[in-house]
C-alpha positions as CSV (number, residue, x, y, z in Angstrom):
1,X,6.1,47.3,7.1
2,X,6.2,46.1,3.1
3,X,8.2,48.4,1.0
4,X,10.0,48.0,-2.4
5,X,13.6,48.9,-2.7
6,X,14.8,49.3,-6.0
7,X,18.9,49.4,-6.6
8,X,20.3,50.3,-9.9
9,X,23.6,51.1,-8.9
10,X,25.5,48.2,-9.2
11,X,23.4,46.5,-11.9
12,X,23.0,43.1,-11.8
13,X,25.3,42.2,-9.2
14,X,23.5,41.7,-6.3
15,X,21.6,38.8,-8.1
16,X,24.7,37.4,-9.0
17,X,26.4,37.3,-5.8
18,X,23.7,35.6,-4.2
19,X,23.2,33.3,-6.4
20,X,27.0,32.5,-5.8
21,X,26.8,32.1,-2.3
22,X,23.5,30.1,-2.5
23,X,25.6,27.5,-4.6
24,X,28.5,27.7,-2.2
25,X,26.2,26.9,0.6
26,X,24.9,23.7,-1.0
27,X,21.6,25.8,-1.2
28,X,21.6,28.1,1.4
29,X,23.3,30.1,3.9
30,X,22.8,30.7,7.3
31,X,24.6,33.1,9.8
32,X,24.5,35.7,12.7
33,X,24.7,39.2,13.3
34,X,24.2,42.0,15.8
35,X,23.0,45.4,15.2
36,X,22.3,48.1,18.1
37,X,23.7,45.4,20.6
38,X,20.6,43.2,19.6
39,X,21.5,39.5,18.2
40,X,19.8,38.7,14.7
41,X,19.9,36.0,12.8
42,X,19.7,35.5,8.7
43,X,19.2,32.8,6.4
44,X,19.8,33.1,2.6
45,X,17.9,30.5,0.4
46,X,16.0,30.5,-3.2
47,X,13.3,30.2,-5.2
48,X,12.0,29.2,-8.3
49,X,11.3,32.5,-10.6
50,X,8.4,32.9,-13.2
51,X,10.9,35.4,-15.2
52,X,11.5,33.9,-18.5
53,X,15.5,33.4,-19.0
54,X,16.8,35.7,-21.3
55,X,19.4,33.4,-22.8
56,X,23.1,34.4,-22.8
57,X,22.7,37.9,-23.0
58,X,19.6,40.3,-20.9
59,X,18.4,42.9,-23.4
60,X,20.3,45.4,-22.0
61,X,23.6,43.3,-23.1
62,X,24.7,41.8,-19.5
63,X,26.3,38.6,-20.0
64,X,23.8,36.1,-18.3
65,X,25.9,33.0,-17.5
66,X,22.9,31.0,-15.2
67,X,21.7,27.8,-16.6
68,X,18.5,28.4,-14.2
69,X,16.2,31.6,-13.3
70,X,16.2,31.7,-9.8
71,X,15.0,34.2,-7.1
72,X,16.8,34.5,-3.4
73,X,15.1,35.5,-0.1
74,X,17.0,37.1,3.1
75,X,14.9,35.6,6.3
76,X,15.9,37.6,8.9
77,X,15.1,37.5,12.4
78,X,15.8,38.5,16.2
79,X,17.6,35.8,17.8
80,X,15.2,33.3,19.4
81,X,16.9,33.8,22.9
82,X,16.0,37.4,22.8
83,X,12.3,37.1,21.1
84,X,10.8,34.1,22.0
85,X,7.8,34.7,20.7
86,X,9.3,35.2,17.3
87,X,7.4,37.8,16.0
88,X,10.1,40.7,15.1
89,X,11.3,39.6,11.7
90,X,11.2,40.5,8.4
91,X,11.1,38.7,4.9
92,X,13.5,40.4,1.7
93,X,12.7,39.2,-1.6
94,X,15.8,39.8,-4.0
95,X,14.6,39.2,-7.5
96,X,16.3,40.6,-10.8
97,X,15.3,43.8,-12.8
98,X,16.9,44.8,-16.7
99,X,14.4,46.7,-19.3
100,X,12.4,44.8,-21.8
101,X,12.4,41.9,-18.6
102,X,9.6,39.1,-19.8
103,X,7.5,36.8,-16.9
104,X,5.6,33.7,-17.0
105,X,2.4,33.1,-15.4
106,X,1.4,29.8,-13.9
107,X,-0.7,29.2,-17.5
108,X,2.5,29.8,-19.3
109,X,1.5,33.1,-20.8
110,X,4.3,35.6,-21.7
111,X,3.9,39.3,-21.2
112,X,6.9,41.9,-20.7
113,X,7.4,43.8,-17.0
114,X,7.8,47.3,-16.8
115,X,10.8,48.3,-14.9
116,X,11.8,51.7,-14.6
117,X,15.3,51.5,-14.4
118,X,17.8,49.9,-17.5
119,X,19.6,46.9,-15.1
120,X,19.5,46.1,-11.0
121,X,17.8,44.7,-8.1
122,X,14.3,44.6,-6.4
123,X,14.0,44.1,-3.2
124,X,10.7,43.4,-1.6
125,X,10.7,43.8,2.3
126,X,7.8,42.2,4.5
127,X,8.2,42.6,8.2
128,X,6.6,42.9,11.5
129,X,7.7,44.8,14.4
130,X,10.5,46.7,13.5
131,X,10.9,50.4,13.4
132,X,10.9,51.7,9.8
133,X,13.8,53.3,10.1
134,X,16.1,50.0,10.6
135,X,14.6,48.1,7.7
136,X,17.7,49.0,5.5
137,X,20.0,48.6,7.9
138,X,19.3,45.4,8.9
139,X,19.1,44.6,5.4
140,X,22.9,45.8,4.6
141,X,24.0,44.0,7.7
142,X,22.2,40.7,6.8
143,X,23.7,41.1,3.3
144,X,27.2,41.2,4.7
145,X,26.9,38.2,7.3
146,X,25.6,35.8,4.4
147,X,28.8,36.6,2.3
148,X,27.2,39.8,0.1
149,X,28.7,42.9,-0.1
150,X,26.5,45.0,2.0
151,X,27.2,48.4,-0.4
152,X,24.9,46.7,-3.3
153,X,22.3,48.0,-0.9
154,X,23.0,51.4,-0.5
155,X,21.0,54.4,-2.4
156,X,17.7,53.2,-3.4
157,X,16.2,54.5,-6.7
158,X,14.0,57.2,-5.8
159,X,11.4,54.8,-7.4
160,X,11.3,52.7,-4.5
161,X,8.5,52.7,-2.2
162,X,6.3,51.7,0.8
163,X,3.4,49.1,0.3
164,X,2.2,49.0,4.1
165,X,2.9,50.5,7.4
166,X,1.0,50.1,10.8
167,X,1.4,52.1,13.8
168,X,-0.6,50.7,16.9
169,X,-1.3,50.2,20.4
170,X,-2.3,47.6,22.5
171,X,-5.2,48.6,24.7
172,X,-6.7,46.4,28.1
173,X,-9.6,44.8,26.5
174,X,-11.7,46.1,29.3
175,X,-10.7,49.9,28.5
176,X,-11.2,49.3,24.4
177,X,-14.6,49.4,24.0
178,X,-15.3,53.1,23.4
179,X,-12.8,52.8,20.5
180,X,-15.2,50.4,18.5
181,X,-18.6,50.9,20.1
182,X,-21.5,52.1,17.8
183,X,-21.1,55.6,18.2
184,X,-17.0,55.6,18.6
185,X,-14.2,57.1,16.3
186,X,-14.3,53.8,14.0
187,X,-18.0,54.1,13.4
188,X,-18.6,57.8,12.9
189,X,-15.0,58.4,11.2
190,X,-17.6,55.8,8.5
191,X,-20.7,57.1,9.3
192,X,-19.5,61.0,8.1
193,X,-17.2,60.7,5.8
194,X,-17.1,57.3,4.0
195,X,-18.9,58.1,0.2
196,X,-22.5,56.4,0.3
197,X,-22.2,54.6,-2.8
198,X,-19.7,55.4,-5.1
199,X,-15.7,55.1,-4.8
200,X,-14.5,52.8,-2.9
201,X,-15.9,51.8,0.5
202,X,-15.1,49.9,3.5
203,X,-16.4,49.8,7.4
204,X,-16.3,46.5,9.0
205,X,-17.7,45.7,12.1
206,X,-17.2,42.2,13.1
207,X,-18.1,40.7,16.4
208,X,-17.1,36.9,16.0
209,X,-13.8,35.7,16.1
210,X,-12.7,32.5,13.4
211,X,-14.6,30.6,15.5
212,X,-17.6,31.6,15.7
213,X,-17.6,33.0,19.4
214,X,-18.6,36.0,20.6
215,X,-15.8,38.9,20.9
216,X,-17.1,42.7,20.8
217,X,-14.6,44.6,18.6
218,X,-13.1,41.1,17.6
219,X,-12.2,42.8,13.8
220,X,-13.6,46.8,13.1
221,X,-12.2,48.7,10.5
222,X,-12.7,51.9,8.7
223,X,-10.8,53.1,5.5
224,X,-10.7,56.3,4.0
225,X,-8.8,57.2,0.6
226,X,-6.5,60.2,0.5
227,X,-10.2,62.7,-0.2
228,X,-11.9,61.8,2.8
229,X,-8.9,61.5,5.0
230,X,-7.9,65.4,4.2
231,X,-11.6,66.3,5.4
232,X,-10.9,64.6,8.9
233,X,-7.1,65.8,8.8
234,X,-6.5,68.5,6.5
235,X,-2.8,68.3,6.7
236,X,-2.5,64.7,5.9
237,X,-2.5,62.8,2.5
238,X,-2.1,59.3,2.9
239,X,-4.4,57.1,2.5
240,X,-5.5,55.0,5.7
241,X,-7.3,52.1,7.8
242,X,-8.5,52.4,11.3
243,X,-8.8,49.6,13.3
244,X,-9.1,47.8,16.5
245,X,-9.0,44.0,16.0
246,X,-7.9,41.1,18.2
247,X,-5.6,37.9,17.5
248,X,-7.1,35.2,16.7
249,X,-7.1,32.9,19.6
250,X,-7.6,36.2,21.8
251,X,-10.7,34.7,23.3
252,X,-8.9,31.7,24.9
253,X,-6.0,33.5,26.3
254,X,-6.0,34.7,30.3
255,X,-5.2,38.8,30.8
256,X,-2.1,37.7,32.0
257,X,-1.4,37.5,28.3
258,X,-1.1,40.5,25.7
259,X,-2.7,38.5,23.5
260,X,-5.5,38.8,25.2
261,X,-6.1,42.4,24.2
262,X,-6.5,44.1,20.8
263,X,-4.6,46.3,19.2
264,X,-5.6,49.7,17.8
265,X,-3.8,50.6,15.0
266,X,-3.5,52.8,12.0
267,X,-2.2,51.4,8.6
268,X,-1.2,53.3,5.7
269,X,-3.2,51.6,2.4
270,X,-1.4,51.8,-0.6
271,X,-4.1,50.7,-3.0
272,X,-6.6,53.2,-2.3
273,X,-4.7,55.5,-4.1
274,X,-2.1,56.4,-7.4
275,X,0.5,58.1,-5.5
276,X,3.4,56.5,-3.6
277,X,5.5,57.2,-1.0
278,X,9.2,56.8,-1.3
279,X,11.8,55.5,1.6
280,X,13.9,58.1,1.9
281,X,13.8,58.9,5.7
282,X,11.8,62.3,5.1
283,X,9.2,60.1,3.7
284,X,9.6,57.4,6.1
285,X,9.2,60.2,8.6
286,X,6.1,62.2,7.4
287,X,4.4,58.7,6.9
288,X,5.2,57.7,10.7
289,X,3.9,61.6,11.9
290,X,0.6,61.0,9.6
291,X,-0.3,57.4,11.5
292,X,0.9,58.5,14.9
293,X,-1.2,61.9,14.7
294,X,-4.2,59.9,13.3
295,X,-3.9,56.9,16.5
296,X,-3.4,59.4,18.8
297,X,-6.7,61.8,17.5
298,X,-8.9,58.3,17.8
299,X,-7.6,57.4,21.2
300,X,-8.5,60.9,22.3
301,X,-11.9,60.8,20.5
302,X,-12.5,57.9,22.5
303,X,-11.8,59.0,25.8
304,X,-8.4,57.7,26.3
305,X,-5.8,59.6,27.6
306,X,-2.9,58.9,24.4
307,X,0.5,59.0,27.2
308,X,0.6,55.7,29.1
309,X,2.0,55.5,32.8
310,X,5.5,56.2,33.0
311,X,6.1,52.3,33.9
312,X,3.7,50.8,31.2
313,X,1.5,49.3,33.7
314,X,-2.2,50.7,33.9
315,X,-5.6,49.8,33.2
316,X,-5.6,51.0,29.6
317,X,-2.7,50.1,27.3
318,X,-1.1,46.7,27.9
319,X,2.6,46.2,27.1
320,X,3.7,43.7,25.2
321,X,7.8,42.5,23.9
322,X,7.4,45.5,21.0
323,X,4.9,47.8,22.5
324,X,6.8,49.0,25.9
325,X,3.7,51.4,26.3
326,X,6.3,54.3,27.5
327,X,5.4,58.0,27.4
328,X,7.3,59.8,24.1
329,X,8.1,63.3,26.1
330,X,8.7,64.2,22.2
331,X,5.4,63.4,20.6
332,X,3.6,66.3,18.4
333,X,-0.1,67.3,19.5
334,X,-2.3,65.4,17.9
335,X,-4.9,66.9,15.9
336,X,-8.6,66.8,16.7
337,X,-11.1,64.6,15.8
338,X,-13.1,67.0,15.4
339,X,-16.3,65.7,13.1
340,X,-19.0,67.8,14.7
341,X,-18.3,70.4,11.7
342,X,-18.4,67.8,8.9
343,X,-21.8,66.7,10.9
344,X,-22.8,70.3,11.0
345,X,-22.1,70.9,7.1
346,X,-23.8,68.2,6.3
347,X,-27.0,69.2,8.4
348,X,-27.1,72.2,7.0
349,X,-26.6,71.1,3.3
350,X,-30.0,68.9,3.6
351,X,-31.8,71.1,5.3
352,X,-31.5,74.5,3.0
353,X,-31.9,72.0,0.3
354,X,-35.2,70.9,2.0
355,X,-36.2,74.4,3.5
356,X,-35.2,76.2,0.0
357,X,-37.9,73.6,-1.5
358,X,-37.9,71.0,-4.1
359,X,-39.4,70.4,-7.3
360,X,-40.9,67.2,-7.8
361,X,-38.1,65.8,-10.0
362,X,-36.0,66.5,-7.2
363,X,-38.4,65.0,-4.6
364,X,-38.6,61.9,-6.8
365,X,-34.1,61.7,-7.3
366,X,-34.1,61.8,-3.9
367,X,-36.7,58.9,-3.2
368,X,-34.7,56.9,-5.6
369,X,-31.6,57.4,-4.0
370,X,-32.1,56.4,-0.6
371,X,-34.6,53.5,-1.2
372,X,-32.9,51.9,-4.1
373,X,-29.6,50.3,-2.6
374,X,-27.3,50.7,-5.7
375,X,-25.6,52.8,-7.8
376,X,-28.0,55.0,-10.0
377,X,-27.8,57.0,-12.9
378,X,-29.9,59.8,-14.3
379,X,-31.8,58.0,-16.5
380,X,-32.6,55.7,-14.4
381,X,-34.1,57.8,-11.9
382,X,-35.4,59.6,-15.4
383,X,-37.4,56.1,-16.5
384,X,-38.4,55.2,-13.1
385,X,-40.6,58.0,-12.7
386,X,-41.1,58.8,-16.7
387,X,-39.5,61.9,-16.6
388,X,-36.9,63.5,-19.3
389,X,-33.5,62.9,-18.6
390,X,-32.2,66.1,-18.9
391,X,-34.7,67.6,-16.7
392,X,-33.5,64.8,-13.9
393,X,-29.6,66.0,-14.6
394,X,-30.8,69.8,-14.2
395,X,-32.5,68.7,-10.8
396,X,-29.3,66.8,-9.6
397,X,-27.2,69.4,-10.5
398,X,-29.3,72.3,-7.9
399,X,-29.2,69.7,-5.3
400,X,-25.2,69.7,-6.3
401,X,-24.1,70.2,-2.6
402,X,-26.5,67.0,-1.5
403,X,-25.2,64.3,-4.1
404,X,-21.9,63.6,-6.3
405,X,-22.0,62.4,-9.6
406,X,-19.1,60.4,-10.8
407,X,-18.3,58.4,-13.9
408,X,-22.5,58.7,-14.9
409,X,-23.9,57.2,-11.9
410,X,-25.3,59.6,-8.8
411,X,-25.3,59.2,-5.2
412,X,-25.8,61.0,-1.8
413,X,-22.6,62.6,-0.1
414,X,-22.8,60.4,2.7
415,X,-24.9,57.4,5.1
416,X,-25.3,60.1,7.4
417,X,-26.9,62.7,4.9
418,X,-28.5,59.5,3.3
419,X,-30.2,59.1,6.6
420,X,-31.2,62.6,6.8
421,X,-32.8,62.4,3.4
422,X,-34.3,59.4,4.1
423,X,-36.4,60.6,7.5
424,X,-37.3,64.2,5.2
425,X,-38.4,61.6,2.3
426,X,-40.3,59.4,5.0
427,X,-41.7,62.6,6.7
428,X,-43.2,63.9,3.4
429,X,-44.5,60.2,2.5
430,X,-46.6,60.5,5.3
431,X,-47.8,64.0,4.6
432,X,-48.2,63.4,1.2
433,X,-52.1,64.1,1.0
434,X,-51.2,67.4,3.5
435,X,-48.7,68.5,1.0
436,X,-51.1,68.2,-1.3
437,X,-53.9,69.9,0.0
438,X,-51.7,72.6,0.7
439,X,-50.5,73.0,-2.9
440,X,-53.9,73.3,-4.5
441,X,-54.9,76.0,-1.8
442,X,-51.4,77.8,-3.0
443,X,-52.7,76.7,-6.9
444,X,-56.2,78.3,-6.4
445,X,-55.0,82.2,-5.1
446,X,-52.6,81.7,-8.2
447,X,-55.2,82.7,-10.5
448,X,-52.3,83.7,-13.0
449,X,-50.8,80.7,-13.2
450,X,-50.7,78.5,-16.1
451,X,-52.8,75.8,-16.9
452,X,-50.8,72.6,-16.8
453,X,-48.4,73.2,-13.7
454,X,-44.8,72.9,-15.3
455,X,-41.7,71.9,-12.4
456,X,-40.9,75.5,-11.9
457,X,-44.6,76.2,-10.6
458,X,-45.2,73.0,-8.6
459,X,-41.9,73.9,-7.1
460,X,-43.2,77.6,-6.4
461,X,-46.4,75.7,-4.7
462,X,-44.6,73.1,-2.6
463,X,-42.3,76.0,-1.3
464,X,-45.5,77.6,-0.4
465,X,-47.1,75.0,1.4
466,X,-43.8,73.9,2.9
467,X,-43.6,77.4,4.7
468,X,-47.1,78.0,5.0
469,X,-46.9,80.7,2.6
470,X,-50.2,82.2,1.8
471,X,-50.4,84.4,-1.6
472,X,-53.8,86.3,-2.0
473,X,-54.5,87.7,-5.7
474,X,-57.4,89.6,-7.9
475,X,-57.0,88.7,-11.9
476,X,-53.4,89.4,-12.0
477,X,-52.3,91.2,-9.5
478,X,-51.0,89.8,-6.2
479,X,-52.5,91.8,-3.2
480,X,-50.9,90.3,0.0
481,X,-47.7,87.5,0.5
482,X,-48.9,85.9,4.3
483,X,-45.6,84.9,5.8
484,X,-47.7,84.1,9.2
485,X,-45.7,84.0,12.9
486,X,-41.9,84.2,12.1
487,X,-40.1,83.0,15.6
488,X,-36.7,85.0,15.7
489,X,-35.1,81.8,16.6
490,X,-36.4,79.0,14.7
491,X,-37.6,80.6,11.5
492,X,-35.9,82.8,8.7
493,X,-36.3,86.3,8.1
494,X,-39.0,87.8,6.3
495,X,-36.4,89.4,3.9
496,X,-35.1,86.1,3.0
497,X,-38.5,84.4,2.3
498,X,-39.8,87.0,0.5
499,X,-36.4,86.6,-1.7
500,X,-36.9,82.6,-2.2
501,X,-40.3,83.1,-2.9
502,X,-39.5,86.0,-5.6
503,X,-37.1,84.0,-7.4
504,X,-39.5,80.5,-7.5
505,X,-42.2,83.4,-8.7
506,X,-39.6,84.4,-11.8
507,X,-39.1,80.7,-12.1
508,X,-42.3,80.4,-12.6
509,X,-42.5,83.0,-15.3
510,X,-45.4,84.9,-13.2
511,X,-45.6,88.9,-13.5
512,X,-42.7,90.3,-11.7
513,X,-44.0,93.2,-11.4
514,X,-47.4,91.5,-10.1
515,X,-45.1,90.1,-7.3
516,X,-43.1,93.7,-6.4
517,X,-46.6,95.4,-5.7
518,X,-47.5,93.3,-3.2
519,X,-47.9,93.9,0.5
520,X,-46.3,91.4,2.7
521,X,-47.8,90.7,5.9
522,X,-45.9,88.5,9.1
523,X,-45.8,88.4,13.1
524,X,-43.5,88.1,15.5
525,X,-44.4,86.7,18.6
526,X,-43.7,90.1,20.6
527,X,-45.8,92.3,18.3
528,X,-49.4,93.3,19.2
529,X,-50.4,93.1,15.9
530,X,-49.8,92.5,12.3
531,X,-46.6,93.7,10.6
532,X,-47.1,95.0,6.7
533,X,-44.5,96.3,4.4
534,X,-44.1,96.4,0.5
535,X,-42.6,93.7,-1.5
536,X,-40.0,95.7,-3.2
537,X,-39.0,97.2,0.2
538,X,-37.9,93.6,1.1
539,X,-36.8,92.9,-1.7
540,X,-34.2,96.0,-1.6
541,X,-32.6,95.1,1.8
């Protein structure tokens, strides 16, 4: 865990103290403590500070009797005897806050911090294997054993805040791979929801460790800001990373060793969003329900039953000195994984797109979009193919369900409807001279129609061919609408066509009344013969 605490309570005194007992210590302090009947050791020491001095007196009038701006640091640790491996420890960073505070860079440019508070302490927490909960304990306790009156670090300023959490498991590295295989929840949790091009994206898939050597799964990550986590989880808000990764010597180790095996975790990301979360422990707790809820929906995506054996031994999850892999009788039910609907949605916003028809400026956005590899904006697609640009925003905006426009670029929703656009582009690529045949068949019983096809015609024609809509006229009148064999299953109702095709008709500026006169004519397979009924009759229902 990483998390700010800011104290404003006492001012300026916790600065003060330790740099007292720094000085007293000849430049540090060392000592020993015990919390929860573990043994932890601390050791208080300093740094130098890029915060410019502020003379004898901080703007907020403190009295600042330091010759030298300095910074202190809390290492704390579980004695060695009790983790030899040394990996449960954490890092606190005590550094100085007042209002109108000016900082240094390394190029000796000046520029003024903002702090929210008038005078106090920040203190910046980095730690490993420790439940989130203790971090202020320990903190208070390690405070106290170096000489520093643990009550400076009560009450954080509701200001304060987490930078990074992880919640994980360690999983045998012979049960892991459904977690990260190609069609796992790491991949599709990418595939579906991840934004094709714009926004922020990140899916890593790395099989090679630091040295070059083969390691499935070695480092596979998926990261989803606060938007697309709510569409996997609609009760969560935090932005998040899913991973499975291994250490990095994993590949040399026996599977005697947990290092041997990866860890699947879920991390809360702080920079993909502008919201915070604070460290009071209602926060602390929604956060930890948010990343357990999200492990234990992959695990169970993946095939893996989420409560080990009641001893920790097994063939899936591997205990290790922090990971006891024991069953939590008190765990919530997870949520489901459950992207078959987003897949679903998805489907079905292409294809009404594609079965509803599209006009050639649409036809030609979509080329664009899934062949050109970057970000694209309307009048680029608008120059490409020497169309008007506001006739390529009004085709964007009816395909609004397929594409999102942000910050005047346009993309498609996702890879996966990207790839569903791309095989309908491909398709009618290689139908092209089909397409067209069909079209000018449509164009030639559209006797009506004016010279010059505009977009809303060709759009009328290419819906026709698409569906093999045949229109038979005389001068101006239409005389039949040919829906052909309708499967009950497979194809839409008559009513509907005959709907679709009215409204491209209007589109089109053709005679409406020309169109209502009509006599429509389909099959189903079961009938004997040919069904007919009047335009207008459909049209009613």
């Amino acid at each position: 865990m990483s998390a700010n605490f800011l104290y404003d309570e006492h001012g300026l005194a916790p600065f003060f103290a330790a740099d007292r007992r720094v000085k007293q210590g000849g430049g540090s302090q060392t000592a020993e403590f015990r919390d929860d009947g573990e043994r932890w050791v601390v050791r208080l020491y300093y740094q130098n500070s890029g915060i410019v001095h502020p003379g004898p007196r901080t703007p907020t009038g403190t009295e600042f009797r330091l010759d030298e701006m300095r910074e202190y640091r809390l290492a704390v640790a579980r004695h060695a005897e009790e983790d030899p491996t040394g990996q449960q420890s954490f890092n606190a960073h005590l550094a100085p806050r007042w209002s109108g505070m000016k900082v240094e860079n390394a190029r000796g440019r000046r520029s003024t911090l903002d702090v929210p508070i008038r005078e106090g302490v920040n203190v910046k927490v980095s730690g490993s294997n420790i439940d989130i909960f203790r971090y202020q304990d320990l903190l208070r306790q390690a405070a106290e054993a170096v000489g520093i009156n643990g009550r400076y670090f009560e009450d954080p300023h509701e200001y304060s805040n987490v930078q990074d959490a992880e919640r994980y498991v360690r999983i045998h590295c012979d049960a892991s791979g459904p977690i990260h295989a190609r069609d796992g929840p790491i991949a599709k949790i990418g595939h579906l929801l991840e934004h094709d091009r714009t926004g922020y994206r990140k899916v890593v898939q790395n099989d090679d460790d630091s040295h070059g050597r083969n390691l499935p799964g070695y480092y596979h990550t998926v990261t989803l800001g606060p938007r697309r986590v709510r569409e996997a989880f609609p009760s969560h808000r935090f932005p998040i990373e899913v991973k499975h990764y291994y250490a990095r010597e994993a590949r040399s180790k026996s599977k005697d060793d947990p290092l041997r095996h990866p860890k699947v975790g879920v991390s809360y990301q702080v920079s993909r969003w502008d919201g915070k979360i604070g460290v009071t422990d209602e926060d602390l707790e929604e956060l930890r329900r948010q990343l357990d809820r999200t492990l234990h929906a992959v695990l169970i995506d993946a095939g893996l039953n989420p409560t080990p054996s009641s001893d920790g031994a097994g063939t899936t999850y591997v205990p290790d000195p922090y990971f006891p892999a024991d069953v939590d009788e008190d765990a919530e039910e997870p949520p489901s994984l459950d992207l078959t609907h987003i897949r679903h949605e998805q489907e079905s916003i292409v294809v009404r797109a594609l079965t509803d028809g599209l006009s050639p400026v649409e036809w030609e956005s979509l080329e664009t979009l899934v062949t050109d590899g970057g970000r694209v904006s309307p009048r680029d697609i608008a120059a490409r193919h020497d169309r008007h640009e506001e006739s390529v925003r009004r085709a964007l905006r009816r395909m609004g369900e397929m594409v999102e426009r942000e910050y005047g670029t346009v993309s498609l929703k996702s890879t996966y409807v990207a790839e569903l656009v791309y095989d309908a582009v491909q398709e009618a690529e290689a139908s092209r001279e089909s397409f067209k045949r069909a079209a000018e068949t449509a164009g030639k019983a559209l006797a009506s129609a004016r010279r010059g096809l505009d977009d809303r015609t060709s759009a009328l024609l290419a819906w026709c061919a698409r569906y093999d809509v045949e229109v038979d006229s005389r001068g101006d009148a239409v005389q039949r609408i040919r829906l052909g064999e309708l499967d009950r299953d497979s194809d839409a109702d008559p009513e509907m066509l005959v709907k679709r095709a009215y409204e491209l008709w209007t589109d089109a500026r053709q005679d409406v009344e020309a169109f209502r006169s009509a006599v429509v004519e389909f099959r189903r397979p079961e009938d004997r013969g040919v069904r007919t009924v009047e335009a207008w009759r459909l049209l009613r229902r």
